[in-house]
KOLKOLBA-770237 format. One record per residue (C-alpha): residue number from 1; residue in one letter; z negated, y negated, x negated. Coordinates in steps of 0.2 Angstrom, whole numbers, plus 5000, padded with zeros to 4 digits. Last residue first. Layout:
residues N
(atom NUM; "A"; (Z; Y; X))
...
END
This chain:
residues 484
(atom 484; "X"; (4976; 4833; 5012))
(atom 483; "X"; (4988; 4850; 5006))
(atom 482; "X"; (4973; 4855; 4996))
(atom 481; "X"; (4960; 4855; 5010))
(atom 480; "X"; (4970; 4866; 5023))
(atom 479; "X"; (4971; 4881; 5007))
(atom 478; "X"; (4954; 4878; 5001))
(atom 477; "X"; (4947; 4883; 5019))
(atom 476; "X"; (4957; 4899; 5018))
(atom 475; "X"; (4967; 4904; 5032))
(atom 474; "X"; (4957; 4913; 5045))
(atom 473; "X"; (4958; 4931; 5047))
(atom 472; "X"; (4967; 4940; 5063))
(atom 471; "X"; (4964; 4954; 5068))
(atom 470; "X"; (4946; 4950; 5072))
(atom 469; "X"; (4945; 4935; 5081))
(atom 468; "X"; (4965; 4939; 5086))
(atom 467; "X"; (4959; 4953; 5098))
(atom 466; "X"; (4958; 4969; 5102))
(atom 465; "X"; (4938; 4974; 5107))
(atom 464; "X"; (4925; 4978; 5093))
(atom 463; "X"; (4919; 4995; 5100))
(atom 462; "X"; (4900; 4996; 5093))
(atom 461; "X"; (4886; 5010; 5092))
(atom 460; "X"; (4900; 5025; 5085))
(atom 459; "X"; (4891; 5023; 5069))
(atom 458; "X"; (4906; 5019; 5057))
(atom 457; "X"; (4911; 5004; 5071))
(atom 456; "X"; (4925; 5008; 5083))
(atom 455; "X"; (4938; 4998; 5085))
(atom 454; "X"; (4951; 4991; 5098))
(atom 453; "X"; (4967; 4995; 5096))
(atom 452; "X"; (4983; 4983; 5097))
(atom 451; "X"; (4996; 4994; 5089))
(atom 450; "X"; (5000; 4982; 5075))
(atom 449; "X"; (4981; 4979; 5074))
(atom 448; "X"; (4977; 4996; 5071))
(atom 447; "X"; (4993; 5000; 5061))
(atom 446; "X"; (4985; 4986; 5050))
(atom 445; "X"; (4969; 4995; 5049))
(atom 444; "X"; (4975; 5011; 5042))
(atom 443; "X"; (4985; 5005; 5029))
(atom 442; "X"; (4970; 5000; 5014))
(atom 441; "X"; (4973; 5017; 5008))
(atom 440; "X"; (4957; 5025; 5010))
(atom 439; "X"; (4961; 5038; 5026))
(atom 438; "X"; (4981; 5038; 5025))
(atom 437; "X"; (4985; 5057; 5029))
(atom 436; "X"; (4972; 5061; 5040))
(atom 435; "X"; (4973; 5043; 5050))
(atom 434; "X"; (4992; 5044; 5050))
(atom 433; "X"; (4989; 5060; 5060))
(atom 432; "X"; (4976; 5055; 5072))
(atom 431; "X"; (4990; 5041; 5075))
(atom 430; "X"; (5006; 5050; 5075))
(atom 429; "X"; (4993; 5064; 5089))
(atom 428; "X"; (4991; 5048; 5099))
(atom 427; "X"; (5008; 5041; 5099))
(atom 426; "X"; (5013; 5057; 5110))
(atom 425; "X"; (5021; 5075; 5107))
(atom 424; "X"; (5024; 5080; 5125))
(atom 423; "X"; (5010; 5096; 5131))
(atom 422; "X"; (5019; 5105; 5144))
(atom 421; "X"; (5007; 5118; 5150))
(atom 420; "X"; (5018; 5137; 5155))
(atom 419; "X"; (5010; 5145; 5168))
(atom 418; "X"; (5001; 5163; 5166))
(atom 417; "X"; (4987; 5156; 5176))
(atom 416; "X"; (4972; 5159; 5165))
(atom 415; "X"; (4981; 5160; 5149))
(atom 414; "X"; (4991; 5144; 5152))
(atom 413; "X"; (5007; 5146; 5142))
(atom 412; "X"; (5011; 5136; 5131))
(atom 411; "X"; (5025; 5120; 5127))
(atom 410; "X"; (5025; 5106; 5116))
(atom 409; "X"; (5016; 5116; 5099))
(atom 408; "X"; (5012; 5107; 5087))
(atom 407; "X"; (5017; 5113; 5070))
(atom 406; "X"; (5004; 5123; 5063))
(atom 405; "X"; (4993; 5116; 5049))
(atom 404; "X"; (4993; 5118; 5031))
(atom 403; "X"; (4999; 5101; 5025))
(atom 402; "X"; (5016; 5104; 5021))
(atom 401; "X"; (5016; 5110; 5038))
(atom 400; "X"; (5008; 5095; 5046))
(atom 399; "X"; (5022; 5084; 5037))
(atom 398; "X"; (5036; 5092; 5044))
(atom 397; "X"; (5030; 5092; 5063))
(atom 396; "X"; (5030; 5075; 5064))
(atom 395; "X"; (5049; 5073; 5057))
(atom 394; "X"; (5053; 5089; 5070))
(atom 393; "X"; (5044; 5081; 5085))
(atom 392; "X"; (5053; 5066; 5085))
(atom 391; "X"; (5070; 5075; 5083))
(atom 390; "X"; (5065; 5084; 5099))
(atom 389; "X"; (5057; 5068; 5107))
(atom 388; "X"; (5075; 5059; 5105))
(atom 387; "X"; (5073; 5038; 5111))
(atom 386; "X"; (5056; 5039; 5117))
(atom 385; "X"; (5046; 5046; 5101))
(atom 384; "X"; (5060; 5041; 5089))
(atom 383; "X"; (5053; 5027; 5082))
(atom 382; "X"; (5034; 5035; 5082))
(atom 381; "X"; (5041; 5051; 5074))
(atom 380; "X"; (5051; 5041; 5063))
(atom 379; "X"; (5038; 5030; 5055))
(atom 378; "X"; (5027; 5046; 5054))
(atom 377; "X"; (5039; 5054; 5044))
(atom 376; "X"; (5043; 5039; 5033))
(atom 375; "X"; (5024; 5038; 5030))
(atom 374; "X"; (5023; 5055; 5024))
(atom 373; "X"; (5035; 5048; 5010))
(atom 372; "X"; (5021; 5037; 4998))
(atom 371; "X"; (5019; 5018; 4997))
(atom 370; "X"; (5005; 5010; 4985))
(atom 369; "X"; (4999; 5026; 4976))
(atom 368; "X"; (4986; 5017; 4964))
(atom 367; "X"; (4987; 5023; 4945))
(atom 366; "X"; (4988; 5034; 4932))
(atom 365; "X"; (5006; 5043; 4928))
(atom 364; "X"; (5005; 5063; 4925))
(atom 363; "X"; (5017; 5068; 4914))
(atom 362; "X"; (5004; 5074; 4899))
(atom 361; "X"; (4994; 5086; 4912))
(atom 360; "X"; (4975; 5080; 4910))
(atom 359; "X"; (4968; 5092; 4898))
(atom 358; "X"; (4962; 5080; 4887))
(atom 357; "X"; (4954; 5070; 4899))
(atom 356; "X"; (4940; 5081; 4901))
(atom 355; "X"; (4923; 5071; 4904))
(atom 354; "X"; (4923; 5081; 4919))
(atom 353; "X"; (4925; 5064; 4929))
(atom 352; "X"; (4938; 5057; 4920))
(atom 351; "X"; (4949; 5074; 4923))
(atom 350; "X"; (4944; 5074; 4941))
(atom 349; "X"; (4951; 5057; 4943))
(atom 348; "X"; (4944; 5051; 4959))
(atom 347; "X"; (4955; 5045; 4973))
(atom 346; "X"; (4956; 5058; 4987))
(atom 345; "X"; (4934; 5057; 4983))
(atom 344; "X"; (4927; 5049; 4997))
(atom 343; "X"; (4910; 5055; 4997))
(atom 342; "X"; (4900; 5069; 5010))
(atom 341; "X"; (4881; 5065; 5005))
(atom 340; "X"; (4867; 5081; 5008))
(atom 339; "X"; (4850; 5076; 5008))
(atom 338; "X"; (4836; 5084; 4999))
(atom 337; "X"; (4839; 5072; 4986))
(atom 336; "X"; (4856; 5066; 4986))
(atom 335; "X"; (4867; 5080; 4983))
(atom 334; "X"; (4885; 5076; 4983))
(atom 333; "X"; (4899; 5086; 4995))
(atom 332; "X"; (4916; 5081; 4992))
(atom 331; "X"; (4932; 5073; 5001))
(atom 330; "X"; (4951; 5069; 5000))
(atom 329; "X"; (4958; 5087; 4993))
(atom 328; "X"; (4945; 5097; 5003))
(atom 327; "X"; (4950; 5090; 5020))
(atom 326; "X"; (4969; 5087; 5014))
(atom 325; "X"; (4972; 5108; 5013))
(atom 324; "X"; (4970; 5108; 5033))
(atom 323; "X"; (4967; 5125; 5037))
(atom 322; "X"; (4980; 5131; 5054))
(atom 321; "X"; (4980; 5124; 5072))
(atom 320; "X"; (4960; 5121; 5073))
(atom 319; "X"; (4964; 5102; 5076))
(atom 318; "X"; (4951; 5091; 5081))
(atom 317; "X"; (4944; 5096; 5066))
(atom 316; "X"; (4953; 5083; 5055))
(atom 315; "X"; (4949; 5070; 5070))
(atom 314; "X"; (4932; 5074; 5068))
(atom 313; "X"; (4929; 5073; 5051))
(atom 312; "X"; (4926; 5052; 5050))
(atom 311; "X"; (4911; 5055; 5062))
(atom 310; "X"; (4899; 5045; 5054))
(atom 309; "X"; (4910; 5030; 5044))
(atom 308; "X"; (4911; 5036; 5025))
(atom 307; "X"; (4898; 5026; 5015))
(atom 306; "X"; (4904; 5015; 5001))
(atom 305; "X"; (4892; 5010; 4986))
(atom 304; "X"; (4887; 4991; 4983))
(atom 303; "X"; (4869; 4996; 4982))
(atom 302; "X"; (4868; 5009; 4970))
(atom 301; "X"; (4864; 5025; 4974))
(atom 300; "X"; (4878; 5037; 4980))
(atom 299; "X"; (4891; 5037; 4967))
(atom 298; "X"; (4908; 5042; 4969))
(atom 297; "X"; (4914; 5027; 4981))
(atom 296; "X"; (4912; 5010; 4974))
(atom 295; "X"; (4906; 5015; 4957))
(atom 294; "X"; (4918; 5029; 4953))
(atom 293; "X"; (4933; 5020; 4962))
(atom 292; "X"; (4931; 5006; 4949))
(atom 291; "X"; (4929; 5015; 4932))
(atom 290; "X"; (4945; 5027; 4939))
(atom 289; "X"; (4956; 5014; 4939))
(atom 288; "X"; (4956; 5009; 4922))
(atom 287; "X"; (4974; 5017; 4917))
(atom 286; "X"; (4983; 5008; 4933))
(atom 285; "X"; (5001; 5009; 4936))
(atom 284; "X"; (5003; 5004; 4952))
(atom 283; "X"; (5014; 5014; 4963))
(atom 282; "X"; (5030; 5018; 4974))
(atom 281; "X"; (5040; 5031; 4979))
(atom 280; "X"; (5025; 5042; 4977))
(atom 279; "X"; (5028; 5058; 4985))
(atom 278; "X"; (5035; 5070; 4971))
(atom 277; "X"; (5024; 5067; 4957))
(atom 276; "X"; (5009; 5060; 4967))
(atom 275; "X"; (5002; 5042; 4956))
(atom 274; "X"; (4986; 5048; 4947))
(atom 273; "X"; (4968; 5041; 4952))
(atom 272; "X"; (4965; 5059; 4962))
(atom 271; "X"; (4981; 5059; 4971))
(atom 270; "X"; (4987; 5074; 4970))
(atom 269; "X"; (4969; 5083; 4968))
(atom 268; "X"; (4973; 5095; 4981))
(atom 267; "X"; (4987; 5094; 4989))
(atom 266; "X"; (4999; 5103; 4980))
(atom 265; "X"; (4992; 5119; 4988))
(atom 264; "X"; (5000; 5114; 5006))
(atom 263; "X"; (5017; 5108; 4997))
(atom 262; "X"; (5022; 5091; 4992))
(atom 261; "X"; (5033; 5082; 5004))
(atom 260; "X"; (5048; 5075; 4993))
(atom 259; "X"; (5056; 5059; 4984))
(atom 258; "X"; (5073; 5057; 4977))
(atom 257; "X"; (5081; 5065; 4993))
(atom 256; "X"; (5088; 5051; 4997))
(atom 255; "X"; (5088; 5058; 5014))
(atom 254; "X"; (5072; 5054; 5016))
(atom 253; "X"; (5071; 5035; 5011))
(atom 252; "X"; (5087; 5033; 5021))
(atom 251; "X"; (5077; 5040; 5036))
(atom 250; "X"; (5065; 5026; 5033))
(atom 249; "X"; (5077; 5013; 5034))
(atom 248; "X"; (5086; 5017; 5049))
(atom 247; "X"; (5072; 5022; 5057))
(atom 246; "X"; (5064; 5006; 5055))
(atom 245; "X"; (5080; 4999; 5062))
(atom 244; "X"; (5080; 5006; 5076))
(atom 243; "X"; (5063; 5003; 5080))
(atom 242; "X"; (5061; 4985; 5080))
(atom 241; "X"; (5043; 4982; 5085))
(atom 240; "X"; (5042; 4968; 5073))
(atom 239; "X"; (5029; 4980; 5063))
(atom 238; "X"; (5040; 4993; 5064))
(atom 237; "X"; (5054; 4983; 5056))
(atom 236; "X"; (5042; 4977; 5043))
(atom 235; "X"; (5036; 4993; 5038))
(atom 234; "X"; (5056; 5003; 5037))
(atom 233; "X"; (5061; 4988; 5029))
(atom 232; "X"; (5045; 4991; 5014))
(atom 231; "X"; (5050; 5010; 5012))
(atom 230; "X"; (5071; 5003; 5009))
(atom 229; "X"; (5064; 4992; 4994))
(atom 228; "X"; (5052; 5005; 4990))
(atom 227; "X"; (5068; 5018; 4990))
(atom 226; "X"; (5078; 5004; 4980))
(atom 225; "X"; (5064; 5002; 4966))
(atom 224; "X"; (5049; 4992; 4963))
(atom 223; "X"; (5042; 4997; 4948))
(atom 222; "X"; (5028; 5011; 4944))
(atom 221; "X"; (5038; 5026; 4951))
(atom 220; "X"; (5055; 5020; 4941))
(atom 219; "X"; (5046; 5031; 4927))
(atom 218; "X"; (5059; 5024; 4915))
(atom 217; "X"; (5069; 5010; 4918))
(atom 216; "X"; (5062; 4996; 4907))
(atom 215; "X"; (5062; 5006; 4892))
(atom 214; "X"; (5080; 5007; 4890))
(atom 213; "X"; (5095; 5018; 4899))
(atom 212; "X"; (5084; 5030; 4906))
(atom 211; "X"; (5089; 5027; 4926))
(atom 210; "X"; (5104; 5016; 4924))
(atom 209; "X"; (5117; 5023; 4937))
(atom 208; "X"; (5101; 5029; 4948))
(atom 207; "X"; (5099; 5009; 4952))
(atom 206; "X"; (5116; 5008; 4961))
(atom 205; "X"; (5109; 5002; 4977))
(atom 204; "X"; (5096; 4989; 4966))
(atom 203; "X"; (5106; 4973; 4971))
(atom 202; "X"; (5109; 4978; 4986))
(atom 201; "X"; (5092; 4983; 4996))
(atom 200; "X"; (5084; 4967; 4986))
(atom 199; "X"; (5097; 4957; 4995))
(atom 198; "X"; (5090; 4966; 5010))
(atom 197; "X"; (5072; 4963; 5006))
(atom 196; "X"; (5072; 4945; 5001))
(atom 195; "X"; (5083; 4941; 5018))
(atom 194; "X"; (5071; 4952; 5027))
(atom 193; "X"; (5055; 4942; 5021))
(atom 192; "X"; (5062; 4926; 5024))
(atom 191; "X"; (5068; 4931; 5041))
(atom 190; "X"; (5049; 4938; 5044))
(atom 189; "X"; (5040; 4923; 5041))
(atom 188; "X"; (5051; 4909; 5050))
(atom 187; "X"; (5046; 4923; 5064))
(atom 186; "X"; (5027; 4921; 5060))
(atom 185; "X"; (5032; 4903; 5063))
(atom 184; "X"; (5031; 4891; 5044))
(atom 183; "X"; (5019; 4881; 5034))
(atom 182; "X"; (5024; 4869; 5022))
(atom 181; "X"; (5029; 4875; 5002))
(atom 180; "X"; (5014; 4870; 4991))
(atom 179; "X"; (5022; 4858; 4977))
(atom 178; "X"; (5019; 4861; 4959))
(atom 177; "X"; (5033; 4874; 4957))
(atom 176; "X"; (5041; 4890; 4954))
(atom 175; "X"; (5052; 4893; 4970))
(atom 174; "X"; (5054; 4905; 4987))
(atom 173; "X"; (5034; 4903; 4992))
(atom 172; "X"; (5033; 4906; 5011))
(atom 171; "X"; (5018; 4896; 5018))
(atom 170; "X"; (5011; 4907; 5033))
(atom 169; "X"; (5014; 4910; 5051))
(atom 168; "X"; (5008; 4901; 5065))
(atom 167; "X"; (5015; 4909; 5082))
(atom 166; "X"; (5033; 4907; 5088))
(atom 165; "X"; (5035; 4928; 5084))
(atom 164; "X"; (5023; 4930; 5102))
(atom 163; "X"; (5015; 4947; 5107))
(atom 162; "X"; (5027; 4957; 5093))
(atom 161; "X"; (5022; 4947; 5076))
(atom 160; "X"; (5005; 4953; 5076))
(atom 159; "X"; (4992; 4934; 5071))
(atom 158; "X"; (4992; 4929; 5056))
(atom 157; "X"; (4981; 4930; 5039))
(atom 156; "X"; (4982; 4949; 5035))
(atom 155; "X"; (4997; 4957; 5042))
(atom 154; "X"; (5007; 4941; 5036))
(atom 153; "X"; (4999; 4940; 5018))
(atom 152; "X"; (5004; 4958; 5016))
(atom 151; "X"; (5022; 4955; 5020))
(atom 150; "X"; (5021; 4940; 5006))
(atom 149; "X"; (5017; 4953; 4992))
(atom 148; "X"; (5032; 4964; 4998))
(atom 147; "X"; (5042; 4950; 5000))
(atom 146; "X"; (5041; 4944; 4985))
(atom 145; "X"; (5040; 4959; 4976))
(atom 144; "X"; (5057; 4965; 4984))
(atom 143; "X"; (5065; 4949; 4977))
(atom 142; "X"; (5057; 4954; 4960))
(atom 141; "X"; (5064; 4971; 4960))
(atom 140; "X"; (5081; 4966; 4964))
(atom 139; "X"; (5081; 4951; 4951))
(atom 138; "X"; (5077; 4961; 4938))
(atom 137; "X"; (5087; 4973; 4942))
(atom 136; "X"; (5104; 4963; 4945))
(atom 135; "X"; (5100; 4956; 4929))
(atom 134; "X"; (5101; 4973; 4918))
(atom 133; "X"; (5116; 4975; 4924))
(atom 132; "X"; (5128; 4962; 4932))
(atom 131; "X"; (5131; 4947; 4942))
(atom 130; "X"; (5113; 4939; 4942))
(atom 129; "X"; (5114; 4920; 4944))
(atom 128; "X"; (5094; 4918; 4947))
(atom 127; "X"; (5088; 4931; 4934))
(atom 126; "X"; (5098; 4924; 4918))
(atom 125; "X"; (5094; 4904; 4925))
(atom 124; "X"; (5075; 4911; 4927))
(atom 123; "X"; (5071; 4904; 4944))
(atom 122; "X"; (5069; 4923; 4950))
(atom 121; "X"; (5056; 4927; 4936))
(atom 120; "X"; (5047; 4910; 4938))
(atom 119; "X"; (5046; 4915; 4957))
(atom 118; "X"; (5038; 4932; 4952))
(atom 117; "X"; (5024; 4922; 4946))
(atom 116; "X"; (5024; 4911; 4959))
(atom 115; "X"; (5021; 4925; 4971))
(atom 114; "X"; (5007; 4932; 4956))
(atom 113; "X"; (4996; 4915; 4960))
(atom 112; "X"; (5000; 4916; 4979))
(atom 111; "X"; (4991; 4933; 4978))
(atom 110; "X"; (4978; 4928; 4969))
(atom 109; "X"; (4973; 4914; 4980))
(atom 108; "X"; (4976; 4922; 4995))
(atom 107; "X"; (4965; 4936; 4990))
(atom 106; "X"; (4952; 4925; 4982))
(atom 105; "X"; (4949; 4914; 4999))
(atom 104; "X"; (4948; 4930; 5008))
(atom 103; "X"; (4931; 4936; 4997))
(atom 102; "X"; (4925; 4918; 4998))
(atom 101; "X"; (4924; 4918; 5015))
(atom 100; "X"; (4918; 4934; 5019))
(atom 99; "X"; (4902; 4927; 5007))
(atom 98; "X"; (4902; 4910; 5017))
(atom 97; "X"; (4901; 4919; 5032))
(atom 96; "X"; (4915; 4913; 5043))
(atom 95; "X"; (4923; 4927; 5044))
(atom 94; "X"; (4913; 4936; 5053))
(atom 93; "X"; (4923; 4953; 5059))
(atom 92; "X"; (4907; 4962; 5058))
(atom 91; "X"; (4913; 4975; 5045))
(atom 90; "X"; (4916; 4958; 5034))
(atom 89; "X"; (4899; 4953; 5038))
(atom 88; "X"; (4890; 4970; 5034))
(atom 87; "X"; (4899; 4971; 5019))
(atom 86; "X"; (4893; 4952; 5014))
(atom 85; "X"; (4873; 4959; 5018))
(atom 84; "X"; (4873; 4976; 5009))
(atom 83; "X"; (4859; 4983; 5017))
(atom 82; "X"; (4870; 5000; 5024))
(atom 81; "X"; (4888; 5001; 5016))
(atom 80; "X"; (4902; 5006; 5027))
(atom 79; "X"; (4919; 5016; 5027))
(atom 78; "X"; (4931; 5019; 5040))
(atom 77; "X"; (4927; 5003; 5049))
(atom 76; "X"; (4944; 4998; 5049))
(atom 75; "X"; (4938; 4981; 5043))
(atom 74; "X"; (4928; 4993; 5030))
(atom 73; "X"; (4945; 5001; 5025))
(atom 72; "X"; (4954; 4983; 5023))
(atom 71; "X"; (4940; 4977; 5011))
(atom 70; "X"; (4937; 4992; 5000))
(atom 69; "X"; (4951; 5006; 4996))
(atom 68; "X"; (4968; 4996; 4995))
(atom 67; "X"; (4968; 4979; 4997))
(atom 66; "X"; (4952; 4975; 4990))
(atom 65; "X"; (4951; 4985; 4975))
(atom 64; "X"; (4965; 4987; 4965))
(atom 63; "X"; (4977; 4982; 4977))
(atom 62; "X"; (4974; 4963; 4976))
(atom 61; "X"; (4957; 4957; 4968))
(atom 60; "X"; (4952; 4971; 4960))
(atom 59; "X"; (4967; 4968; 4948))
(atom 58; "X"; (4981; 4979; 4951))
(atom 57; "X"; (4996; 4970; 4958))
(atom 56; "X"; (4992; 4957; 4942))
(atom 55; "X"; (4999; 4970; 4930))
(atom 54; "X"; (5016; 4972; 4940))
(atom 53; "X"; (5017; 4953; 4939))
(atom 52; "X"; (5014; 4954; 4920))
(atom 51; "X"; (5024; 4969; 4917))
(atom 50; "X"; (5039; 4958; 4925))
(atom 49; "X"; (5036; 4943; 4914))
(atom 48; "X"; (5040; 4959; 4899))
(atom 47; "X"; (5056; 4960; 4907))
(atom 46; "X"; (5059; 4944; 4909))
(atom 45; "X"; (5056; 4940; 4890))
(atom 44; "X"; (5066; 4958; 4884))
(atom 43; "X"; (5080; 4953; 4894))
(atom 42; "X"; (5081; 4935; 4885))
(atom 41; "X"; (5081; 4917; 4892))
(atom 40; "X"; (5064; 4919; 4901))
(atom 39; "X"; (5051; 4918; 4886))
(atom 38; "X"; (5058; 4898; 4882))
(atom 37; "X"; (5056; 4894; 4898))
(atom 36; "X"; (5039; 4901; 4901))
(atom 35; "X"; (5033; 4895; 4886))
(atom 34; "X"; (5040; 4877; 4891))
(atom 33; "X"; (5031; 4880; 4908))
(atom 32; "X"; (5014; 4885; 4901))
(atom 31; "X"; (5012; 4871; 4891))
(atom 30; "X"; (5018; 4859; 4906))
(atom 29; "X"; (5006; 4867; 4913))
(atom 28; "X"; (5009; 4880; 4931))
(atom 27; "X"; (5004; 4895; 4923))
(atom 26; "X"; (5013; 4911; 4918))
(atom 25; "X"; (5014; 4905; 4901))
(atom 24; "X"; (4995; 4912; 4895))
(atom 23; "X"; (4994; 4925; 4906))
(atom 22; "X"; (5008; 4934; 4899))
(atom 21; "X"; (4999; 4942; 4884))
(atom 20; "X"; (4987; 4950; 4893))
(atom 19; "X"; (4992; 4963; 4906))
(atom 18; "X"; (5010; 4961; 4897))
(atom 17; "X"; (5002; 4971; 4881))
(atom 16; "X"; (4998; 4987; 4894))
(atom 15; "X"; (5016; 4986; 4902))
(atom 14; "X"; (5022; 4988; 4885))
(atom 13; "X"; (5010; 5002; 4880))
(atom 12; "X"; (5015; 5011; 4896))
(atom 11; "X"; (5033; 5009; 4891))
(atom 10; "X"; (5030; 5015; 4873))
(atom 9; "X"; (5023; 5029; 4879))
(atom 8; "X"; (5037; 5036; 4890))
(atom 7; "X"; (5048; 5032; 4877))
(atom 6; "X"; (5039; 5046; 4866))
(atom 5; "X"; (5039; 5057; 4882))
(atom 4; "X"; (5056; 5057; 4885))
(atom 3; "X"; (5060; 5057; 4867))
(atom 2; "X"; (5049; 5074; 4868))
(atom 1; "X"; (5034; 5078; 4859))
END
């Protein structure tokens, strides 16, 4: 076994132990505060406050669950589940079901809870006055967290920032404390959120210079590095309708170079409850995630189940242009009594599900792909689309490729005719082809709303019309009622 290996175990044991053991002072007591305190004067304290934020991301709550495969998919009503009442309401856009509710009530909640979590990092006297190494870290990845975790809030609980910035935003949390920061505009919002980003974007911009000096900066994949820091600029700037700078950002991400398009045959089984060893520039370490995608989207009988919308593979064979290695990789075939059941399987640990961990390559990282490169493309197709068509084309293009299709093609000729068709590369095909690569992840339905779309339901029966009854979801009841 390699040192490599052997501290690559230790950190996965550490970030294990931090799940638990950094409950207890991450809580707003006076008990919890002194041990917070006294935890946060040391490197190996903050660091191991660190594990405990990274440990929260994935609890079913937050991206384990809801905000990656369940809630935000069946809002894009990509998957379903017949008789089950509370699903039914969410898919329905009613939020004031008590049930719908209560399920939003626990994603704000939690999320808040992990923002002061980060906070008590940042407020740490070693964190907050950072000049050098490992500080400068620290306080990077947690200013990127921040904002991250709040970006999410935003897309979620307020209204798209393009039609009108001055709209109600959010609280935004910058300290450790008793006292519930005021509301803010959506734009109050997003200049927090940029100021925690870029001097996120500086303080990690000589991260490579450290890589494998201790622990803590191993397997950058599973914290929040530069190129997630730069990922996350390149969302929020698209999301604000600011296109230049979106590319800006996402083209960083690919010229960096750190993080690739996997090939056609790579595809399979990349992301099957593992984080993608060349596209995943950032993830969640997860080693129990596989016990909660079995039951919600490998089994077929019980009733809380998912169901893929009706018609979910028409848009992959939309497009005959070459075999499409991601139709295979993300879904499988179940027999359910005489009937045949397509399932969601792009996250399913194939090792876990052959009862065959043993074989599981030893470099492989479990866990939840939060932010991965094709996204970059696309963000840069859409920026460029009007700006430099050709250049748009060519980012687009790149990612169909190391898919198995053929680049599309702008110009043919007209077989009948003889005439050469100009067919433009448009926002349309970038959709269909965010909707190929993304099914599952929890991203889908904000492009929607960022974009303005209405929806279709999973039967084809219902389009839900664009608009801020179901884009946007009311703050939580307990939230108003606290502050009076």
């Amino acid at each position: 076994m390699t040192m490599k290996k052997i501290l690559y175990i230790i950190h996965l044991t550490i970030a294990l132990f931090a799940t638990t053991s950094c409950e207890d002072f991450l809580n707003i007591t006076p008990e919890g505060q002194a041990k917070r305190d006294e935890l946060l004067t040391t490197s190996e304290g903050i660091e191991d406050a660190m594990y405990g934020v990274y440990s929260q991301l994935r609890s079913n709550t937050l991206y384990g669950q809801e905000l990656y495969f369940h809630t935000l998919e069946i809002m894009a009503h990509n998957l379903y589940c017949n008789g089950h009442t509370a699903i039914t309401a969410l898919s329905q856009f009613e939020y004031d079901n008590t049930e719908v509710k209560s399920l939003f009530e626990s994603i704000w909640t939690a999320m808040y809870k992990n923002i002061s979590n980060v906070n008590s990092v940042l407020d740490a006297p070693l964190v907050a006055d950072a000049k050098e190494y490992p500080y400068t870290i620290y306080r990077g990845e947690a200013l990127g967290l921040r904002a991250f975790m709040h970006f999410d809030l935003v897309r979620l609980f307020t209204e798209q920032y393009t039609p009108d910035s001055t709209a109600e935003g959010i609280p935004y949390a910058t300290g450790f404390s008793l006292k519930t920061p005021d509301f803010e505009s959506l734009k109050e919002n997003y200049e927090h959120i940029l100021a925690d980003l870029h001097e996120a974007d500086s303080l990690l911009a000589n991260e490579e210079k450290y890589e494998g000096e201790s622990n803590y900066m191993l397997d950058r994949q599973i914290h929040f590095n530069k190129y997630a820091v730069k990922a996350t600029l390149a969302r929020v700037y698209l999301t604000m309708g600011d296109k230049t700078n979106a590319a800006k950002y996402a083209k960083e991400v690919i010229d960096g170079k750190k993080y690739y398009l996997k090939e056609m045959t790579e595809v399979i089984n990349d992301l099957a409850g593992v984080l993608s060893r060349k596209e995943c520039i950032f993830g969640i370490y997860h080693s129990g995630f596989f016990t909660q995608i079995y039951a919600k989207l490998q089994q077929t009988t019980t009733r809380y189940s998912l169901d893929l919308r009706t018609d979910y593979r028409s848009v992959y064979e939309k497009d005959n242009a070459g075999y499409d290695y991601r139709v295979d990789s993300y879904f499988t075939t179940q027999t359910l009594g005489t009937e045949q059941v397509d399932r969601l399987s792009k996250f399913t640990d194939v090792y876990e599900l052959q009862d065959n961990v043993a074989s599981r390559p030893q470099d492989l990282i479990l866990g939840i792909n939060m932010i991965r490169i094709p996204e970059m493309y696309y963000i840069m197709a859409e920026a460029l689309l009007e700006e430099d068509a050709e250049q748009a084309l060519a980012y687009y293009n790149e990612v169909r490729e190391h898919r198995g299709l053929k680049p599309l093609e702008t110009e043919t000729v007209d077989e009948s005719t003889g005439e050469i068709v100009t067919r433009p590369l448009t926002l349309e095909h970038i959709n269909e082809e965010r909707y190929k690569e993304f099914f599952g992840e929890g991203q889908l339905f904000f492009n929607m709303k960022r974009q303005n779309q209405s929806i279709v339901s999973f039967d084809g029966a219902t389009t839900y019309q664009a608009s801020k009854k179901i884009y946007v979801v009311p703050t939580p009841d307990i939230e108003i009622e606290n502050r009076y």
